[in-house]
N, C-alpha and C positions, 0 to 999 in steps of 0.2 A: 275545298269541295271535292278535291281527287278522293280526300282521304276517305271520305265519306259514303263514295262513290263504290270505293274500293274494297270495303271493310264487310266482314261480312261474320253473320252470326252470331253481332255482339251480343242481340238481346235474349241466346240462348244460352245460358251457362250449364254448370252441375245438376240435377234432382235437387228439389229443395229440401233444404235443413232450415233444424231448429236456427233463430236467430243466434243464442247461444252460440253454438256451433261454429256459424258462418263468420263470428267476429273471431275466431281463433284460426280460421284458416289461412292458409297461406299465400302470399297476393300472387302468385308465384299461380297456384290452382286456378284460380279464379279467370284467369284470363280462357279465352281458346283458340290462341292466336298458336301457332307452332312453336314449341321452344326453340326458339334461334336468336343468337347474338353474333357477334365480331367473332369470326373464326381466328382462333391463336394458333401461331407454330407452338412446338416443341418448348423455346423458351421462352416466348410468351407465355404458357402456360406457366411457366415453374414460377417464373415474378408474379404470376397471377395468384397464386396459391396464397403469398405472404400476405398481399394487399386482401385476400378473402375472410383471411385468419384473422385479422385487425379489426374488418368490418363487422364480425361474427362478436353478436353480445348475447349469451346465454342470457334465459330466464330463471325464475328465482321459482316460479309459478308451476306447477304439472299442468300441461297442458293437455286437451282431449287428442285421443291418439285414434285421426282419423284416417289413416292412408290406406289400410284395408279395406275400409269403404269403401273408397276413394276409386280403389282395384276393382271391388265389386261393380262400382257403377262403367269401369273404364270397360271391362269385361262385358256389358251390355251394352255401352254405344259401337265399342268395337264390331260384335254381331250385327247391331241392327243397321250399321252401314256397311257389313260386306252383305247382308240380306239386300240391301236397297241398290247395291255395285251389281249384285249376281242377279237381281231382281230388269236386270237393262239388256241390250243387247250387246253380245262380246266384240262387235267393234266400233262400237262407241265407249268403252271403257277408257279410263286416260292410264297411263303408265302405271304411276301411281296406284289405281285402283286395282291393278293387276298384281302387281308387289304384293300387296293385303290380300287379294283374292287367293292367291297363289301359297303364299306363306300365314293363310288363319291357323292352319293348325301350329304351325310353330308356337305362332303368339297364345295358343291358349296352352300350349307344352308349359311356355316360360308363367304364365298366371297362376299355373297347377305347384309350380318351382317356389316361386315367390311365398304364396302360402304354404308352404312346409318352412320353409327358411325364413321368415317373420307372422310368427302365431300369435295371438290375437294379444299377447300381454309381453309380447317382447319390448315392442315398442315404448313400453311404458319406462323403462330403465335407461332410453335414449337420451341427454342432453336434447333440449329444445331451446330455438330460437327464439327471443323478443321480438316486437315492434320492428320489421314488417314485416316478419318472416311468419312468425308462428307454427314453426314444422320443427322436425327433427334436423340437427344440426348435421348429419350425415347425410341426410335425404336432401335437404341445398346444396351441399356439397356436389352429389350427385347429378343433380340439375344442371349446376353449375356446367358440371363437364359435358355433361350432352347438352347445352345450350353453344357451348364453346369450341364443339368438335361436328357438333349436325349431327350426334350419334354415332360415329365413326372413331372411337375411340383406339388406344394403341398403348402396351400395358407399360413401355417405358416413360412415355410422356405421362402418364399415370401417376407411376411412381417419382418424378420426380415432382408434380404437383404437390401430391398428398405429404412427402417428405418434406418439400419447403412450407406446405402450410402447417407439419406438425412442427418446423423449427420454433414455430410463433405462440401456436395455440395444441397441444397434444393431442390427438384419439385418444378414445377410450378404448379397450379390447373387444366391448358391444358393440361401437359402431364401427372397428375394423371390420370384424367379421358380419356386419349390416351391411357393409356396402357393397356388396355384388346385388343383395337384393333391392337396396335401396338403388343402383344403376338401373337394374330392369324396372322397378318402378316408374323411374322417369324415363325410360324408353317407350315404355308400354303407356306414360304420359302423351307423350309424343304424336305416338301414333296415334293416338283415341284424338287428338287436336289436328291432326292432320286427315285423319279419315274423315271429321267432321265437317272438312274443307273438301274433301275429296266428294263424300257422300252426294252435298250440301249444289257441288257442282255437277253432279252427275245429273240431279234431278231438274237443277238449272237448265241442262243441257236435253236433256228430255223431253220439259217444257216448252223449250226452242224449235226440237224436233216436231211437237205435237201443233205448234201454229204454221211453221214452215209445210207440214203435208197439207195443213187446211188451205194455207194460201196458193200452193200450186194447184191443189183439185181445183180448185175454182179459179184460178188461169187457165186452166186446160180445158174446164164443160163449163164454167160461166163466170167470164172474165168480170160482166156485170156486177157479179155478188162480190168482186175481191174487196170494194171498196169498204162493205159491210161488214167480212169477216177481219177487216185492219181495225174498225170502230169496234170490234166486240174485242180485239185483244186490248187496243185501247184502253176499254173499259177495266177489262182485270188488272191494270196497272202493272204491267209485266217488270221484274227487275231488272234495274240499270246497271247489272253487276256482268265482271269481265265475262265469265262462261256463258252466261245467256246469250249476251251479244256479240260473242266468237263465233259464237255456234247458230245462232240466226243469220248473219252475214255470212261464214260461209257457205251455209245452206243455199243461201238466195241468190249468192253469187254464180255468174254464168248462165242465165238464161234469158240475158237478154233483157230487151224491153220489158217482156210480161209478166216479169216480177220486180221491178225499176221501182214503182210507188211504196211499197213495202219497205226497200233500200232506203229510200226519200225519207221515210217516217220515221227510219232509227237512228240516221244520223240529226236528220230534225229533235229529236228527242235528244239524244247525245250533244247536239248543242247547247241543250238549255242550261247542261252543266260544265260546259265549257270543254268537252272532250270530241276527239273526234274515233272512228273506225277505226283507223290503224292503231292509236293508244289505246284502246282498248283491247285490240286482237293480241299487241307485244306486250301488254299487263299479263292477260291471258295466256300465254305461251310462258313467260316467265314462271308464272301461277305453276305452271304442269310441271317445267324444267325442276323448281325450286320441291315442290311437293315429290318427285319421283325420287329426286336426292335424298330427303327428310329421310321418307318408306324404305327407302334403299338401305341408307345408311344405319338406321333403326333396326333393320330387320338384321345385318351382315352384326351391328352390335351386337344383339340377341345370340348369337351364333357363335361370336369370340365366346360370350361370358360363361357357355356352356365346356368350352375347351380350355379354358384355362386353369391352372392348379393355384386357386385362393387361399389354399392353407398356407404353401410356401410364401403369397403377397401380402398376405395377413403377418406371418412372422417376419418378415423381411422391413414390413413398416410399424413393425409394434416395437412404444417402446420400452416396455416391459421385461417383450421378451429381451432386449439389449442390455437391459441391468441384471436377469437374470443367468445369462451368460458368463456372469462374472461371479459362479460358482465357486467358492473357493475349496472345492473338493474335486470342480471340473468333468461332473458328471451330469449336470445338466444337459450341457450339449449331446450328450452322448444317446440321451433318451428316446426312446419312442417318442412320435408327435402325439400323440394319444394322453402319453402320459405328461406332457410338459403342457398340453391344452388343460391337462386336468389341473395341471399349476396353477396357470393363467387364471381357470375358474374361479380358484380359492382366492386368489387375491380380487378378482371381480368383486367376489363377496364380500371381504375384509373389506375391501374398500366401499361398499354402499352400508356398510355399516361402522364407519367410523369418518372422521374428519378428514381423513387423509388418501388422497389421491392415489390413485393403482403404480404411478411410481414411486410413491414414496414408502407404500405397502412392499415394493418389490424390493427396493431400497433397504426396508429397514430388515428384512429376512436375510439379505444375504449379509447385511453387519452383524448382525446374529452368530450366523455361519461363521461367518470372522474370527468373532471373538470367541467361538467355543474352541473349548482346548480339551475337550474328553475326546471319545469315540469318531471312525474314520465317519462315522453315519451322522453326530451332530455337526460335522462342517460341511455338511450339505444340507444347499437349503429348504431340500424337503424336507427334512425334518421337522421344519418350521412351518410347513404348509399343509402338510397331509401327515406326518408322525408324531412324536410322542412331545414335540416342544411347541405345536400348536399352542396350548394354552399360556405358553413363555410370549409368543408374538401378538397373540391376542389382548394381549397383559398391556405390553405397549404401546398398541394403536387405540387401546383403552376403546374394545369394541363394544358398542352396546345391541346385541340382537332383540329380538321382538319377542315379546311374552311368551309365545309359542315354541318361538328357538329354545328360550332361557329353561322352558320348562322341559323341553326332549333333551335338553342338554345336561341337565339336573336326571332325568331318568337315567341315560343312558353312560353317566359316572355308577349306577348299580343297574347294568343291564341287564345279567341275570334273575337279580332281588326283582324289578321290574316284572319279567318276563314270566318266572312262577308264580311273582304273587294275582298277576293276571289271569294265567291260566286257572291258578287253581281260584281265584273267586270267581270264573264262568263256569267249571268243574260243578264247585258245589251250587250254585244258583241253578243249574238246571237239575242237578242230582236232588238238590231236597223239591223240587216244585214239582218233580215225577213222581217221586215217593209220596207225597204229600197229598196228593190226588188221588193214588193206590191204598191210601193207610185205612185198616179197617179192622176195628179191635176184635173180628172175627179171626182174621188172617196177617198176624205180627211175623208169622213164619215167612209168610210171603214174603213180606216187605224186607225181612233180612236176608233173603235170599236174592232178590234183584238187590242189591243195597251193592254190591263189589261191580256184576256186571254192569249197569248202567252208571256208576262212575271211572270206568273205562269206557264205555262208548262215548259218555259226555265227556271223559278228557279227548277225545279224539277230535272228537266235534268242534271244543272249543279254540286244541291247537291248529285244526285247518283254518276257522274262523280267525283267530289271533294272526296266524301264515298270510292270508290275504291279504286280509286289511295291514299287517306291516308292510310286507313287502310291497303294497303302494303306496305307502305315505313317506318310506324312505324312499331316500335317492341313494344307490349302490354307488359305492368307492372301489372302483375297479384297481387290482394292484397294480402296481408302478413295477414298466420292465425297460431295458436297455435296446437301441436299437438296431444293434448288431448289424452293419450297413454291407459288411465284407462276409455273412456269415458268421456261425461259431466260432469265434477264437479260440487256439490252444487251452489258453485256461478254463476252458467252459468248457472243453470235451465231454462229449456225452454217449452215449450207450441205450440203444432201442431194443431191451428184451421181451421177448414172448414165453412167460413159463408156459409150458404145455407138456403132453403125456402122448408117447409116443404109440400108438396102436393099428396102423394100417397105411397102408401104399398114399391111398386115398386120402387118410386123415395128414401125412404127412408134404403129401402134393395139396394141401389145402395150406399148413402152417408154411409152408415153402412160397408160398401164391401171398397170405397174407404180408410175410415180412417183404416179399417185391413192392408190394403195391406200397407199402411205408416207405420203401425204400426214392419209390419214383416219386411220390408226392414231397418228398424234405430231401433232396439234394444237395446236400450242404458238407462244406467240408469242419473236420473234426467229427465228423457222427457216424456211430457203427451201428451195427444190426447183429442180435445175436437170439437164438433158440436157447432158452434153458428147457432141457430134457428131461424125465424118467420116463422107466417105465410105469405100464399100470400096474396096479397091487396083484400079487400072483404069489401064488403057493409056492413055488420054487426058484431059488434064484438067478438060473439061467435057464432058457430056451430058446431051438435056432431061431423059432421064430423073430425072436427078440434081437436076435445077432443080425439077421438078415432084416429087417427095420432097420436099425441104425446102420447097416454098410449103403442099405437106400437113401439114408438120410446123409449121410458121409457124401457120398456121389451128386447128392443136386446141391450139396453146400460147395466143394469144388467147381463144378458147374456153375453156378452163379458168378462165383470168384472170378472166371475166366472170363463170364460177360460185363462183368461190372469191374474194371480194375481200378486199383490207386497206386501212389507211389509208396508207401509204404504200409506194411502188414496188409488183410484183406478185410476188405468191407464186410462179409456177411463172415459170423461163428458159429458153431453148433458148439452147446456146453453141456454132455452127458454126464449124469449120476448113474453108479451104481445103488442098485437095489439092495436096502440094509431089512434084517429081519426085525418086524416090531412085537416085542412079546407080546403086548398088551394087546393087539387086533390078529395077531399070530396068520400075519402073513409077512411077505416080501415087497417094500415100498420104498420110498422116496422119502429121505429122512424127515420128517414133519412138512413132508409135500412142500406146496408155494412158499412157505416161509420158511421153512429149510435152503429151499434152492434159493434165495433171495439173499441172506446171510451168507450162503456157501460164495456165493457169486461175491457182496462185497468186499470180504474177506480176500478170497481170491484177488479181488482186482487192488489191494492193498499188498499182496502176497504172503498172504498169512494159510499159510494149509496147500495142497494139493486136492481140492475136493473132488475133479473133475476127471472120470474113467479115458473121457473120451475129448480131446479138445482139437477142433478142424476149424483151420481161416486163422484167426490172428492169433497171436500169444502173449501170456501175460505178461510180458515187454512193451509190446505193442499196446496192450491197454492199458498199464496200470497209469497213467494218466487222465483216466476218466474220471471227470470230477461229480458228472450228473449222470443219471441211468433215469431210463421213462419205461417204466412196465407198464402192459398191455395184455388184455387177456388174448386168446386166440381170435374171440369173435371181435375184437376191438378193432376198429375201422379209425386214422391217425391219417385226418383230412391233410389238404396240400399248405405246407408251409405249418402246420401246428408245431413242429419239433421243435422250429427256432422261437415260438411266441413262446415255450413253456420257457427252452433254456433263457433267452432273454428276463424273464419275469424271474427266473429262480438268482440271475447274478445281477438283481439291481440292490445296494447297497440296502435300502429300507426293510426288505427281504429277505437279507440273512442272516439266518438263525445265531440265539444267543442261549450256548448251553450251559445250566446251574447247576454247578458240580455239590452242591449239596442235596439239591432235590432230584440229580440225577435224570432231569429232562429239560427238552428247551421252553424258555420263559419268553422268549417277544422273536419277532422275525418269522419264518419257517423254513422246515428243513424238508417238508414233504407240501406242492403247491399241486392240487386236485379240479383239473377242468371239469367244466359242466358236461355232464353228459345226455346227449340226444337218442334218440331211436331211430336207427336207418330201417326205411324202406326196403327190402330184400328188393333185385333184380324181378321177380315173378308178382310183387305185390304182397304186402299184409295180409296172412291168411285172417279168416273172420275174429279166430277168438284173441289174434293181438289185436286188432283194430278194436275192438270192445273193450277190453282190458286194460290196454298200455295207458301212460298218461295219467294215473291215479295221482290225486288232487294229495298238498301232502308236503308236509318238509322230509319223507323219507328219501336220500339220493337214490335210492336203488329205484323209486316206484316213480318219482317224481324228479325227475332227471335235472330238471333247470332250479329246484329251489336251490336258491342261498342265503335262508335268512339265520343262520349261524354266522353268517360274515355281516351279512349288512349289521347283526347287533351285537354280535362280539369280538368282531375280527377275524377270529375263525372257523373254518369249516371241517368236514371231516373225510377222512378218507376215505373212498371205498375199491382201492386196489389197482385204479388207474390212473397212472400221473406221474409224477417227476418227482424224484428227490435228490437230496446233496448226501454222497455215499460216506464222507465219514461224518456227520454229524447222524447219520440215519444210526451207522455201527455205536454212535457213543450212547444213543438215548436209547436204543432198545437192544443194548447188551446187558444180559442175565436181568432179563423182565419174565419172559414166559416160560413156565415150567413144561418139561417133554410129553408129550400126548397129552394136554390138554387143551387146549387153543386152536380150534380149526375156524372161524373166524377175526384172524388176526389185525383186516387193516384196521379198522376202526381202532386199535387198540394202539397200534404204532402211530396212527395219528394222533390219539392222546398223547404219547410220548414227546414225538419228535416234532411235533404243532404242526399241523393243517392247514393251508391256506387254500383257498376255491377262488378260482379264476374261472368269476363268471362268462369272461369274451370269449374263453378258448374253451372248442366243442370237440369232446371225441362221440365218435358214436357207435352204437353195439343193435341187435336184434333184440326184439321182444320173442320170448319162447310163442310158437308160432300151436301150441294145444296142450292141455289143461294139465297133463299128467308130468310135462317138463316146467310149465310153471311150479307146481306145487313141488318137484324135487328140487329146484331153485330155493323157495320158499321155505323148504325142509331144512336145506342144508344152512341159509341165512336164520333160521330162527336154534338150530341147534346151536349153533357158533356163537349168537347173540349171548344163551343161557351160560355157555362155559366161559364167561366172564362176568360171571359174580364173587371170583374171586376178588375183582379189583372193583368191588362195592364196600367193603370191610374194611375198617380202620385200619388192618396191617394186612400184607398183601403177602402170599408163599412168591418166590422167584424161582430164575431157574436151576441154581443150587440149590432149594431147599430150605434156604432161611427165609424165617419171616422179617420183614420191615415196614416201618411206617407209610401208609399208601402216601407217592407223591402227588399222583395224577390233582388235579382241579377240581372243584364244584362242577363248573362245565362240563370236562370228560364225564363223569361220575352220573351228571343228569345224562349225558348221551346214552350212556349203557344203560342206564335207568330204563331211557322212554325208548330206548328198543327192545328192553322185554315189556314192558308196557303195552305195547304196537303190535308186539307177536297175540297178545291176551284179546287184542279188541275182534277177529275175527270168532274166537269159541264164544266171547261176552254178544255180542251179536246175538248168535243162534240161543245161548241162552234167552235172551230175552224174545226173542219170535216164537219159541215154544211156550213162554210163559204166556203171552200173548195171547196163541194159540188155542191153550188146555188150563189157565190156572187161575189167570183176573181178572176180576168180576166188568169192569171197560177198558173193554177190548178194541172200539173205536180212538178212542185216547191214544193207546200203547202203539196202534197201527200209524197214527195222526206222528205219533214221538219218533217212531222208528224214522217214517218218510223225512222229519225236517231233520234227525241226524245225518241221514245222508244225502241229502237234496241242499239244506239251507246251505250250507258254505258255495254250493257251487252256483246257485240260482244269487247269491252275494257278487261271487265274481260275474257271472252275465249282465249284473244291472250295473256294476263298476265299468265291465266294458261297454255296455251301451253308451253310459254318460261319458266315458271317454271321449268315444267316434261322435257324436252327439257337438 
């Protein structure tokens, strides 16, 4: 009868669900009693883990994946009982109520947490429990421990739980990395079962309050009526539960006589169930003690699981990652977390799509590794996970993907055949249904005259269109880099050049400012900083002017030195050319500018030549151990820590270039790796016409800074003059390629050569020309450079001696130079067709209709892709 007595809430559970539903759930939910059990030590806990693992019988069955629900509903009882706590007065609140009151915002912090870190289909990949569980095997788990801890959890006892129950029954890598969310689950369980208690009592207590004031007025103005207002509580059948009755007896007590009969009637009542006043006031009191614990301990939970580092307790109890480790190339370990999570993934995959278990997937990759006897790159076992022996591993866990898979996997064996023959069937499908509407046996002239422009504007159309919709249906394979934990190592040494031209006090107190600020942001040992110099192009070849620039520039290179020292050679170079005469432009310049000094510099740092008039700070002693160089334009901005992401990414085994001394360029790996680039904000703000402009939709890198869907569907990307390369693989692929004064857009071209890879995570970032006349000399100079590589469109290519040879470059390269004079043609095909428009076809509303959705529909594509996103 206590229990009866005592129990409270039964008849109110969850929101109702479907029947369905309700028979899958978890007997675990259903109750809304506080999760509490038998508090464990430390090794209780660990013996506890084995005996869980045993009892745990997976289902065969998918079950409905309701715990986001579950959160949703937890999320509104939560509110509507600190509404009903903050709804009282603040000293009548119980302890308890004040924990919740005080910490709501946390708890909806951690709900906000929870759905990011379990989105609505994760769940579904979890292991679930049979009979009686009916939940995800990670989420009892979790239960388990805030049932066994009061919420008060501690990450050693943790781990040695989860450790002795993986001896028995393994995690999965999902439900490693589920269980911080799946802990706050049952936290934020917790407390929605104990608020309910809390609430449930407050109003209890309310109630008590509201017949205790009735009963005193009328002791005090008319004793007569108390007997009345005791039959009309009477009446309401007030509850026999501990808070009510705590909280009427304390109220009533101490005054004596005049409230005595009221007393009389509740322990009379109280007797009927065999209790007396004091059992029920220390029920009572325990009730608050035990609840303040709960909330307490719940809430300080919450708070660990925000400060703890779960990547490290994730790889620490995976046991995946512990077969992986046994590398037999030993570069595993050595990775970025980023890139060994990316591991982890691949075999997530392999393994829900084959028979075989995430360890035995991890297992059989590195027997792979084992057994191969070629290259340092196939005895690691990325190779087998993310490089070229993928389809070897897949062979043997005998994978079967989904129709879906099978068919992008089947495309993207001819990614490029793929990729043109799509473009070009949206090309011509809007190019003939344009024409075809204009055709008019009066005006054949017409129709062959839009006939070029409008299949440049439609391929334009159709590559942004084709760019969007790829680039969200793939998922990007970010390259694989090394984790460098001590810095650059010696053998990675690397080199931060700035080609620039030296012209004023100012300009050179800006390139002196820029390489500091590089300098402060990547700290790192093995890394230099150097100015490659000319002067500007000038009719003669020396002036003081000229002299006196560089002895300014000499001066704050010393100066630096002195502020920034090392132990050996100096941190910052200044590397000056002399001014050679060029007959062909018949002035005084810098031997074929940027890619002169680039070359001149390699060379140099190999010690081949004396290129350099002028050399202050280190010498080529000092540097010729530099294996990586990262140029930088002047205006390029080299965020804090980017130096070591590039060099890490450029020396991970997967990564390094493989050159074909027949075709005379590299064939897999890369030799030059190109971050994404962003558009900084200038210190004063975007003037109007970058804020208009920048950002053009677009796989062009110069216009559209973050596209990479060259890599997402070939592997590679392309260069556009900012990034890192490896300096003698750079000197072996693009020696004697480019013939003298003709090539003034070169990188594109040395990334055909010496292969491009684009690292989408790592961002440099530069200014948008901030008004119209520096864009278009921008624009000028990109679209002349473009043109002066149709040499290497042509079956045999002139080089820079002068002989012809067989073009090596790729289909790839070859489409790149393609569709960047293609790209340069689509602004004049435009304006052609707006005058046509204009002055020449007979509908005119059409051509107006045609122009709008070429340049509106791709982007109004991606608004309603983001909508259903956020959505």
């Amino acid at each position: 009868m206590k229990n009866a007595v005592f129990s409270w809430f039964k008849s109110k559970g969850a929101p109702p669900v479907s029947p369905a539903t309700r028979r899958h759930r978890a007997s675990a939910l259903e109750q809304s009693t506080p999760i509490r059990a038998e508090l464990f030590s430390a090794d209780q806990m660990e013996r506890y883990g084995g005996k869980l693992a045993l009892s745990h019988k997976l289902s065969k069955k998918k079950l409905p994946y309701y715990l986001l629900k579950r959160l949703d509903d937890n999320e509104k009882v939560l509110t509507r009982s600190c509404l009903i706590l903050s709804s009282g007065e603040k000293a009548s609140i119980t302890p308890a109520g004040e924990w919740l009151l005080d910490n709501y915002y946390l708890i909806e912090e951690q709900i906000r947490v929870v759905r990011q870190l379990l989105p609505k289909n994760f769940g579904k990949g979890l292991p679930s429990l049979g009979s009686p569980h009916f939940c995800p095997r990670i989420y009892d788990i979790a239960t388990e421990v805030v049932s066994h801890s009061d919420g008060l959890w501690d990450i050693k006892t943790l781990t040695r739980f989860l450790s002795t129950y993986q001896s028995v029954r393994p995690l999965t890598l999902g439900e490693l990395w589920a269980f911080p969310g799946m802990l706050r689950l049952a936290l934020i369980e917790n407390l929605r079962r104990v608020s309910i208690e809390v609430a449930n009592a407050q109003k209890e207590r309310n109630l008590a309050d509201f017949w205790v004031n009735k009963l005193q007025d009328s002791a005090e103005n008319d004793p007569a009526s108390q007997i009345i207002v005791i039959a009309d509580m009477a009446r309401t059948n007030p509850p026999r539960t501990s808070a009510f009755v705590a909280e009427l007896v304390r109220r009533l007590q101490g005054h004596g006589s005049m409230l005595a009969l009221p007393l009389t009637w509740v322990e009379q009542r109280l007797s009927e169930v065999g209790l007396t006043q004091r059992e029920v006031i220390d029920k009572f009191n325990q009730q608050l003690a035990a609840n303040q614990l709960s909330v307490s301990n719940s809430i300080m939970g919450l708070r660990q699981l925000t400060e703890m580092d779960w990547a490290d307790f994730a790889e620490n109890l995976s046991v995946v990652e512990k077969i992986l480790r046994g590398d037999p190339a030993g570069i595993y370990a050595t990775m970025h977390f980023d890139t060994r999570d990316n591991y982890r993934h691949q075999i997530e995959r392999l393994s829900r799509n084959s028979r075989h278990d995430e360890a035995a997937v991890a297992a059989r990759a590195v027997a792979l590794a084992q057994q191969a006897g070629g290259t340092y790159q196939q005895q690691h076992v990325g190779y087998y996970l993310i490089g070229p022996g993928r389809p070897v591993l897949e062979k043997e866990l005998q994978v079967r993907f989904s129709l879906l898979n099978r068919a992008r996997a089947k495309l993207s064996q001819t990614p490029l055949l793929s990729w043109l023959g799509s473009l070009l069937l949206v090309t011509t499908a809007v190019t003939a249904d344009a024409l075809y509407r204009s055709g008019h046996p009066g005006n054949n002239w017409l129709w062959w005259a839009l006939l070029v422009p409008v299949m440049l504007v439609a391929s334009q159309f159709a590559l942004n269109l084709l760019s969007e919709i790829t680039t969200r249906s793939r998922t990007p394979q970010p390259l694989p880099r090394l984790e460098f934990v001590g810095g650059i190592p010696e053998s990675a040494s690397t080199l931060v050049v700035i080609p620039c031209l030296l012209g004023s006090r100012k300009n050179i107190d800006a390139l002196i400012n820029s390489l500091e600020v590089c300098y402060l942001g990547n700290v790192l040992p093995n890394l230099n900083f150097a100015l490659l110099s000319d002067f500007h192009d000038s009719e003669e070849p020396h002036s003081e002017d000229n002299d006196t620039l560089l002895v300014y520039a000499r001066q704050k290179i010393q100066q630096f030195n002195r502020r920034y020292t090392v132990t050996q050679g100096a941190l910052f170079t200044l590397l000056h050319r002399d001014s050679e005469k060029n007959a062909a432009q018949g002035v005084w310049m810098g031997y074929e500018r940027k890619r002169g000094k680039l070359n001149a510099l390699n060379l140099w740092l190999r010690g081949h030549g004396e290129p350099f008039s002028l050399i202050e700070g280190s010498t080529q002693a000092h540097l010729q151990q530099v294996k990586y160089v990262i140029t930088l334009d002047s205006d390029t901005v080299l965020p804090r820590a980017t130096a070591h992401q590039l060099v890490a990414a450029m020396a991970h085994p997967l990564n390094h270039p493989v050159y074909d001394e027949q075709r005379h360029l590299v064939v897999s790996g890369y030799a030059i790796l190109q971050p994404r680039l962003a558009e900084e904000i200038p210190a004063n703000g975007q003037g109007r016409y970058a804020a208009l402009c920048s950002s053009v939709p677009g796989n062009d890198p110069y216009s559209s800074m973050s596209s990479d869907i060259y890599q997402d569907l070939f592997g590679e990307g392309s260069f556009v003059g900012k990034g890192i390369y490896d300096v003698d693989m750079f000197i072996r692929a693009n020696e004697n390629t480019c013939p003298e004064n003709l090539v003034l857009s070169h990188d594109l071209l040395e990334g055909c050569y010496a292969r491009s890879g684009m690292l989408s995570d790592v961002v440099l970032y530069e200014q948008y020309p901030d008004h119209y006349l520096a864009d278009v000399a921008r624009k000028t100079r990109w679209i002349r450079g473009d043109w002066q590589l149709l040499n290497w469109l042509r079956f045999r290519v002139r080089q820079e001696d002068g002989q012809r040879c067989r073009n090596p470059l790729t289909t790839l390269s070859r489409w790149k130079l393609f569709d960047n004079l293609r790209r340069s043609l689509v602004a004049p095909a435009f304006l052609v067709i707006i005058f046509c428009t204009v002055a020449l076809v007979p509908n005119k509303m059409y051509w107006f209709g045609f122009i709008a959705a070429m340049l509106l529909f791709p982007v109004l594509v991606a608004l309603v892709l983001d909508l259903l996103n956020k959505g």
